[in-house]
GUKEDO-159960 format. One record per atom (N, C-alpha, C, O): residue in three letters; atom name; x negated, y, z negated. Coordinates in Angstrom, 2 decimals. Layout:
residues N
@r:ALA&a:CA&xx:X&yy:Y&zz:Z
...
//
This chain:
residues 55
@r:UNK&a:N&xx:-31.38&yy:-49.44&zz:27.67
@r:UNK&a:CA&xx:-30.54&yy:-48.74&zz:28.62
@r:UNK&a:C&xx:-31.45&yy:-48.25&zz:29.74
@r:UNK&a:O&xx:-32.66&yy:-48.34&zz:29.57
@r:UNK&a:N&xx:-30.85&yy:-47.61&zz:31.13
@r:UNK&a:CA&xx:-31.62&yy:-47.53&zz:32.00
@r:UNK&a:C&xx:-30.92&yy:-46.37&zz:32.66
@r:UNK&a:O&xx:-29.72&yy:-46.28&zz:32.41
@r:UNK&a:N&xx:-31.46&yy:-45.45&zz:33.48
@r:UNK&a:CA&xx:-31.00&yy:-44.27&zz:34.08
@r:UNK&a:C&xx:-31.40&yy:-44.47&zz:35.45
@r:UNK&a:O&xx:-32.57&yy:-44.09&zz:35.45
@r:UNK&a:N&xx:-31.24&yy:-44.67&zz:36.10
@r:UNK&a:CA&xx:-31.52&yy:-43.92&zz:37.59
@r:UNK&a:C&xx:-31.15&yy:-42.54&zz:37.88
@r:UNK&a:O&xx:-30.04&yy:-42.01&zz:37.73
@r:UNK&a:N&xx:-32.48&yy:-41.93&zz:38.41
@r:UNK&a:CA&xx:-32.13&yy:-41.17&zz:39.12
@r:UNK&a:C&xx:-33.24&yy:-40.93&zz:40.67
@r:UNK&a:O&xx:-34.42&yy:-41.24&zz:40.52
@r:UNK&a:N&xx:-33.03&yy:-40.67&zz:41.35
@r:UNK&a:CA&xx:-33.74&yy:-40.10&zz:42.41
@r:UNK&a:C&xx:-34.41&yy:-41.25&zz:42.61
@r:UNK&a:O&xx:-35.62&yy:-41.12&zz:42.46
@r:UNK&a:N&xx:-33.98&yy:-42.49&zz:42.93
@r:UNK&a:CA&xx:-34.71&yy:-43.53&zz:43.39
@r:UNK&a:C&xx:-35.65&yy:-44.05&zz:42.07
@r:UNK&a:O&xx:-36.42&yy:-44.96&zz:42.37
@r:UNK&a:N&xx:-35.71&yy:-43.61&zz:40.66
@r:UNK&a:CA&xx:-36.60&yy:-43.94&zz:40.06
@r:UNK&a:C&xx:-35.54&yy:-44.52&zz:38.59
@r:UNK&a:O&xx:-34.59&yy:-44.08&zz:37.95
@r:UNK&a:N&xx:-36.45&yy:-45.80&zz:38.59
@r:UNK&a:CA&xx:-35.59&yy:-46.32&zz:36.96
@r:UNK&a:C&xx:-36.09&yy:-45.52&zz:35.52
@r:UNK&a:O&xx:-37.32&yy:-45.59&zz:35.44
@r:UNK&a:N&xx:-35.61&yy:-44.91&zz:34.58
@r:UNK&a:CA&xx:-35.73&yy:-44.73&zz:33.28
@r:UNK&a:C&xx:-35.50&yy:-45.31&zz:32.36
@r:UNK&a:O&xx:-34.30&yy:-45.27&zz:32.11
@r:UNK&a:N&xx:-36.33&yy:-46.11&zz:31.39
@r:UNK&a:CA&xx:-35.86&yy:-47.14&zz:30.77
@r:UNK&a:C&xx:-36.12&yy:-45.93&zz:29.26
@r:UNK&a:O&xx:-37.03&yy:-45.24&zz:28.79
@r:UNK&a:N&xx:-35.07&yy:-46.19&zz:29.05
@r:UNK&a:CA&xx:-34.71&yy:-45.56&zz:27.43
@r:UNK&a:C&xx:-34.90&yy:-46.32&zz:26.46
@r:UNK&a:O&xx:-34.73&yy:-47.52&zz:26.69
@r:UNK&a:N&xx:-35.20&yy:-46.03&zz:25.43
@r:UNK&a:CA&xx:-35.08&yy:-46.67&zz:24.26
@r:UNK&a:C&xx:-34.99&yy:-45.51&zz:22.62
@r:UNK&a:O&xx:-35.78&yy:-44.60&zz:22.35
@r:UNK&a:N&xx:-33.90&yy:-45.92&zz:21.87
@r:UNK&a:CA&xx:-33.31&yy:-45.18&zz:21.30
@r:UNK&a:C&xx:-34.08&yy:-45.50&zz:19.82
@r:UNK&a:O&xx:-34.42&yy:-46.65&zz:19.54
@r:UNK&a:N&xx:-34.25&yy:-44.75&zz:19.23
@r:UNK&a:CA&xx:-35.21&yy:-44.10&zz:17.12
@r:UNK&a:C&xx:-34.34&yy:-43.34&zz:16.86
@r:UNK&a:O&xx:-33.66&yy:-42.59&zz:17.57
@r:UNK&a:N&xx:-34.37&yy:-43.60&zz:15.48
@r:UNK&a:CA&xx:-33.89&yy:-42.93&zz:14.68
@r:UNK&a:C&xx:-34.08&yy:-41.01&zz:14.96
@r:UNK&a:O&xx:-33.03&yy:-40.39&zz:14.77
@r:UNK&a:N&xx:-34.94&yy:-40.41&zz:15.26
@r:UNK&a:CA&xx:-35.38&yy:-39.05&zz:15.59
@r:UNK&a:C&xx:-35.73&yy:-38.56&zz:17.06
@r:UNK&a:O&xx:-35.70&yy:-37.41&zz:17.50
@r:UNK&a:N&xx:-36.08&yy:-39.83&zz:17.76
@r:UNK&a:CA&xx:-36.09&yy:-39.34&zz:19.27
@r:UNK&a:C&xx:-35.89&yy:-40.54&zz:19.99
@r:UNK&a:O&xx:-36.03&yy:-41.70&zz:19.62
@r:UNK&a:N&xx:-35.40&yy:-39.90&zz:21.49
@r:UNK&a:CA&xx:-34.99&yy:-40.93&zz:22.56
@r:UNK&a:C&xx:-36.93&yy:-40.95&zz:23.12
@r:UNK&a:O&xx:-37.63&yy:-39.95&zz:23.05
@r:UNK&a:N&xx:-37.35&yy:-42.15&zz:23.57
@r:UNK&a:CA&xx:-38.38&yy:-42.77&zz:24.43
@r:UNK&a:C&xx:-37.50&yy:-42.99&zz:25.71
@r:UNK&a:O&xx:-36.37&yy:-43.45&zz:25.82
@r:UNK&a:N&xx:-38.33&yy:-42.53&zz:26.60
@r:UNK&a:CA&xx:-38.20&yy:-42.67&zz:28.02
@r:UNK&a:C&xx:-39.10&yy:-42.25&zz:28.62
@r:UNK&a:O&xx:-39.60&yy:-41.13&zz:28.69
@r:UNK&a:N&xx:-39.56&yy:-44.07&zz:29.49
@r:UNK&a:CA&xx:-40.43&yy:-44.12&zz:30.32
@r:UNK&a:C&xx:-40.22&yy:-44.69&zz:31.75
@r:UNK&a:O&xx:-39.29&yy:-45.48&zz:31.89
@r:UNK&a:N&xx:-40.77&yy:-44.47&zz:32.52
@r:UNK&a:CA&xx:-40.80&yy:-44.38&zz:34.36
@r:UNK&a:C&xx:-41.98&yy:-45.22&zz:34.41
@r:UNK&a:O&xx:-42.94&yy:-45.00&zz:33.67
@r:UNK&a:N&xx:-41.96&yy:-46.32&zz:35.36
@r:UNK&a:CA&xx:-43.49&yy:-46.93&zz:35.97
@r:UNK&a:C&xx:-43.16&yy:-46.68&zz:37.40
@r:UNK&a:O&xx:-42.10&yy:-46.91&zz:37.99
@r:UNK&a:N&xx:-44.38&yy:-46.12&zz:37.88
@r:UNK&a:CA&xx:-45.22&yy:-46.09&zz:38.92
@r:UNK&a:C&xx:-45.96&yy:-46.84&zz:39.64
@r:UNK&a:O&xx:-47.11&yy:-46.46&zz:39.83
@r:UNK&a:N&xx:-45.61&yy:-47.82&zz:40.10
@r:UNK&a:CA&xx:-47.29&yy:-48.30&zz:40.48
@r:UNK&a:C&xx:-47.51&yy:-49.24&zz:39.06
@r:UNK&a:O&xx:-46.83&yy:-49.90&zz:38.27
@r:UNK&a:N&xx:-48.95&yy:-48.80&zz:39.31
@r:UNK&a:CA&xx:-49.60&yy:-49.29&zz:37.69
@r:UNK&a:C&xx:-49.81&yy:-48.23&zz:36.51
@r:UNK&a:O&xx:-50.51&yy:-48.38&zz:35.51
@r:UNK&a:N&xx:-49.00&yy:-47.08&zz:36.89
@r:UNK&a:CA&xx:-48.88&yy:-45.64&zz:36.04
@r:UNK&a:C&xx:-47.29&yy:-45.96&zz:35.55
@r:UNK&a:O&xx:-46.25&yy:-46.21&zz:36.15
@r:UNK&a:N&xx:-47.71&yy:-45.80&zz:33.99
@r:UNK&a:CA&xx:-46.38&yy:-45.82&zz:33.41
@r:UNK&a:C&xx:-46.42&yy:-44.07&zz:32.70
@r:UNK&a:O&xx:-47.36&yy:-43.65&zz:32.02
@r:UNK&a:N&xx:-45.36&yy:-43.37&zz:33.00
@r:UNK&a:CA&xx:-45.31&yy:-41.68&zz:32.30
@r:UNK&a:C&xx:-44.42&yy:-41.96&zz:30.91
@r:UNK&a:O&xx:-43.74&yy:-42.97&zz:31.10
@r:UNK&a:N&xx:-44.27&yy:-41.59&zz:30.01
@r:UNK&a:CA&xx:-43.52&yy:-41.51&zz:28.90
@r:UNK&a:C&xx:-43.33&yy:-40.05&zz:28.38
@r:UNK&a:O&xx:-44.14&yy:-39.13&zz:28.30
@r:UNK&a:N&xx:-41.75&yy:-40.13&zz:27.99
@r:UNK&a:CA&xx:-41.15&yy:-39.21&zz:27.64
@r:UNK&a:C&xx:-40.81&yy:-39.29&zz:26.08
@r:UNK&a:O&xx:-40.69&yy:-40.41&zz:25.57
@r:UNK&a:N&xx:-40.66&yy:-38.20&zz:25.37
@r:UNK&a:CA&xx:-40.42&yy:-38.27&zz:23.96
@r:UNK&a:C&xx:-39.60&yy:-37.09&zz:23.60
@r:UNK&a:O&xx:-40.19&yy:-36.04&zz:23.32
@r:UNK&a:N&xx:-37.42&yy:-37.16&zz:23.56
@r:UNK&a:CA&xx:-37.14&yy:-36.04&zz:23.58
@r:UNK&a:C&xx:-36.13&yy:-36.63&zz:21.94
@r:UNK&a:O&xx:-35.56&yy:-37.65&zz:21.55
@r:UNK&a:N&xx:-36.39&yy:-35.33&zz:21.47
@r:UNK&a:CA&xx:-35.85&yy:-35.02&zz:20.24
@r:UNK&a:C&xx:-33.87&yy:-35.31&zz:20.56
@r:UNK&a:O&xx:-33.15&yy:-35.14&zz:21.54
@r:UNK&a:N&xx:-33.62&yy:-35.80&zz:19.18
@r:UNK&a:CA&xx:-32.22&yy:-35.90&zz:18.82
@r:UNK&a:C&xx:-31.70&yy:-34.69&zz:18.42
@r:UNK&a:O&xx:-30.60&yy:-34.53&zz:17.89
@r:UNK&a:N&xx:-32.47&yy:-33.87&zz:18.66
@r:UNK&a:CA&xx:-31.66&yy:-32.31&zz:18.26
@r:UNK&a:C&xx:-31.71&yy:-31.75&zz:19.71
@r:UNK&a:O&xx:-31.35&yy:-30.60&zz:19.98
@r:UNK&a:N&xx:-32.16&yy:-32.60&zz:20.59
@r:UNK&a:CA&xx:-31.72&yy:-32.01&zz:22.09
@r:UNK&a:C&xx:-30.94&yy:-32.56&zz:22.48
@r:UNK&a:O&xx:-29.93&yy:-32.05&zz:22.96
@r:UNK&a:N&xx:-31.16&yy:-33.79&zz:22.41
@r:UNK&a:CA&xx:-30.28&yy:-34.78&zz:22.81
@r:UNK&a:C&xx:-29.49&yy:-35.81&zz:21.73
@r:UNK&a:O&xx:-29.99&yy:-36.73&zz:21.08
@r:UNK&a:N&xx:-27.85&yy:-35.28&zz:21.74
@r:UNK&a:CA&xx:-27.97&yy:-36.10&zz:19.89
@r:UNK&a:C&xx:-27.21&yy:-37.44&zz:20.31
@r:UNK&a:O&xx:-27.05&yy:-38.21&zz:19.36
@r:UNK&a:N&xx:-26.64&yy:-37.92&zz:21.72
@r:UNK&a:CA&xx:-26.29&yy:-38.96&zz:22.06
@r:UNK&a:C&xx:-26.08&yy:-39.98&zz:23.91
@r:UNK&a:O&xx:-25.94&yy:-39.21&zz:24.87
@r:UNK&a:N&xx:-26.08&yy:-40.70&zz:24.07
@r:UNK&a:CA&xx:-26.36&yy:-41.53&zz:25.23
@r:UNK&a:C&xx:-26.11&yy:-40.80&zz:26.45
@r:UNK&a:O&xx:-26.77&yy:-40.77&zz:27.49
@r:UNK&a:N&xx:-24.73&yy:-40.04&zz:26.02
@r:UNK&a:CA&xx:-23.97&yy:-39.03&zz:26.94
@r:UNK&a:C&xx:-25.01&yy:-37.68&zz:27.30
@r:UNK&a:O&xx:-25.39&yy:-37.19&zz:28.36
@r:UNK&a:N&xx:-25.22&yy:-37.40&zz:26.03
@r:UNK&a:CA&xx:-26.09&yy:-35.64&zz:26.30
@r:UNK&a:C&xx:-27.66&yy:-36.01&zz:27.12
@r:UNK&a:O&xx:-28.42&yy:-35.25&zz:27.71
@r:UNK&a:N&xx:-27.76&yy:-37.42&zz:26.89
@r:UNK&a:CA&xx:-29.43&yy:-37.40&zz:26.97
@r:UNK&a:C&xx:-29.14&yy:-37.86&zz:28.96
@r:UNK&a:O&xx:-29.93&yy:-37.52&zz:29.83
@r:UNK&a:N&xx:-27.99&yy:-38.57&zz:29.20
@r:UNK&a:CA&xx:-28.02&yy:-38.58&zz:30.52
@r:UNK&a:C&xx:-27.78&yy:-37.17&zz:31.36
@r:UNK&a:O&xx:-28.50&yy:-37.23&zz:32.36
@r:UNK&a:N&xx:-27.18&yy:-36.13&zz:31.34
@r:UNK&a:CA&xx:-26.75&yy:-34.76&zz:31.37
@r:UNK&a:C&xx:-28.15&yy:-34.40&zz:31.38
@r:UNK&a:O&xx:-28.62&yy:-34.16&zz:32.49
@r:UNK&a:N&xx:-28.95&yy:-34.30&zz:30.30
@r:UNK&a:CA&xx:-30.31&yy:-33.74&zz:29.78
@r:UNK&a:C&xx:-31.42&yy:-34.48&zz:31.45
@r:UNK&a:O&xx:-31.95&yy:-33.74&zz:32.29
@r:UNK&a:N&xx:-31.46&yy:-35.64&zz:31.46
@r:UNK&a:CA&xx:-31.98&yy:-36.13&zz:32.89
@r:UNK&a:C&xx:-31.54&yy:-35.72&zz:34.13
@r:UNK&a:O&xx:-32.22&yy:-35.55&zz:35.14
@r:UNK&a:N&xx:-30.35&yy:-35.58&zz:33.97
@r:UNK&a:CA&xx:-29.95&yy:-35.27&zz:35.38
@r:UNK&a:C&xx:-29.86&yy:-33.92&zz:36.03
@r:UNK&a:O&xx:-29.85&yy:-33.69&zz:37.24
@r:UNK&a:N&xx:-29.80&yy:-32.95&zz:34.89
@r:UNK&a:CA&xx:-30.24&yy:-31.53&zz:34.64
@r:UNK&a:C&xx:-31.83&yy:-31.24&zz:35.21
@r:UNK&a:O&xx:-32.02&yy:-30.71&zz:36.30
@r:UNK&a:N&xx:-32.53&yy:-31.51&zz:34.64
@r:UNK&a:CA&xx:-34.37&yy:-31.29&zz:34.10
@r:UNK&a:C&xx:-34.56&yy:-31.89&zz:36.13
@r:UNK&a:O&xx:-33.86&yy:-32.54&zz:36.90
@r:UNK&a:N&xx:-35.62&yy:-31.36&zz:36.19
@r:UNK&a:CA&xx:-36.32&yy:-30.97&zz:37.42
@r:UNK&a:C&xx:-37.40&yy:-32.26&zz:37.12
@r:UNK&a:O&xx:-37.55&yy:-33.21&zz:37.88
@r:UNK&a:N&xx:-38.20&yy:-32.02&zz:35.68
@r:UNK&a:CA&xx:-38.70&yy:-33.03&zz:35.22
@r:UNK&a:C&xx:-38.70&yy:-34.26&zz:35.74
@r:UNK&a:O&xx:-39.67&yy:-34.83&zz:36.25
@r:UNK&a:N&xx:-37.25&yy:-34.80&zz:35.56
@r:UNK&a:CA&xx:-37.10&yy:-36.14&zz:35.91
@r:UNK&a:C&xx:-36.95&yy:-36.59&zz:37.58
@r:UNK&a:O&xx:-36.82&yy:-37.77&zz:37.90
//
């Protein structure tokens, strides 16, 4: 799955215990690692991105 936001792609990828989500840069890739007790589905974790300053 993939998110845009702010001009930048998020490529998600979903585990059993946490969502992975990573951004490339350039030749800089950042990775994200957010818990299923923050985010417990596709819906909350887009909300959770589009919220966060972070992203």
């Amino acid at each position: 799955m993939v998110i845009k936001k702010n001009g930048k792609e998020y490529v998600i990828e979903e585990h059993s215990e946490a969502w992975e989500v990573s951004c490339k840069t350039g030749k800089l890739t950042v990775g994200y690692r957010i818990a299923k007790e923050v985010c417990a589905d596709e819906r909350a974790l887009r909300d959770y991105i589009d919220a966060e300053d972070l992203f």
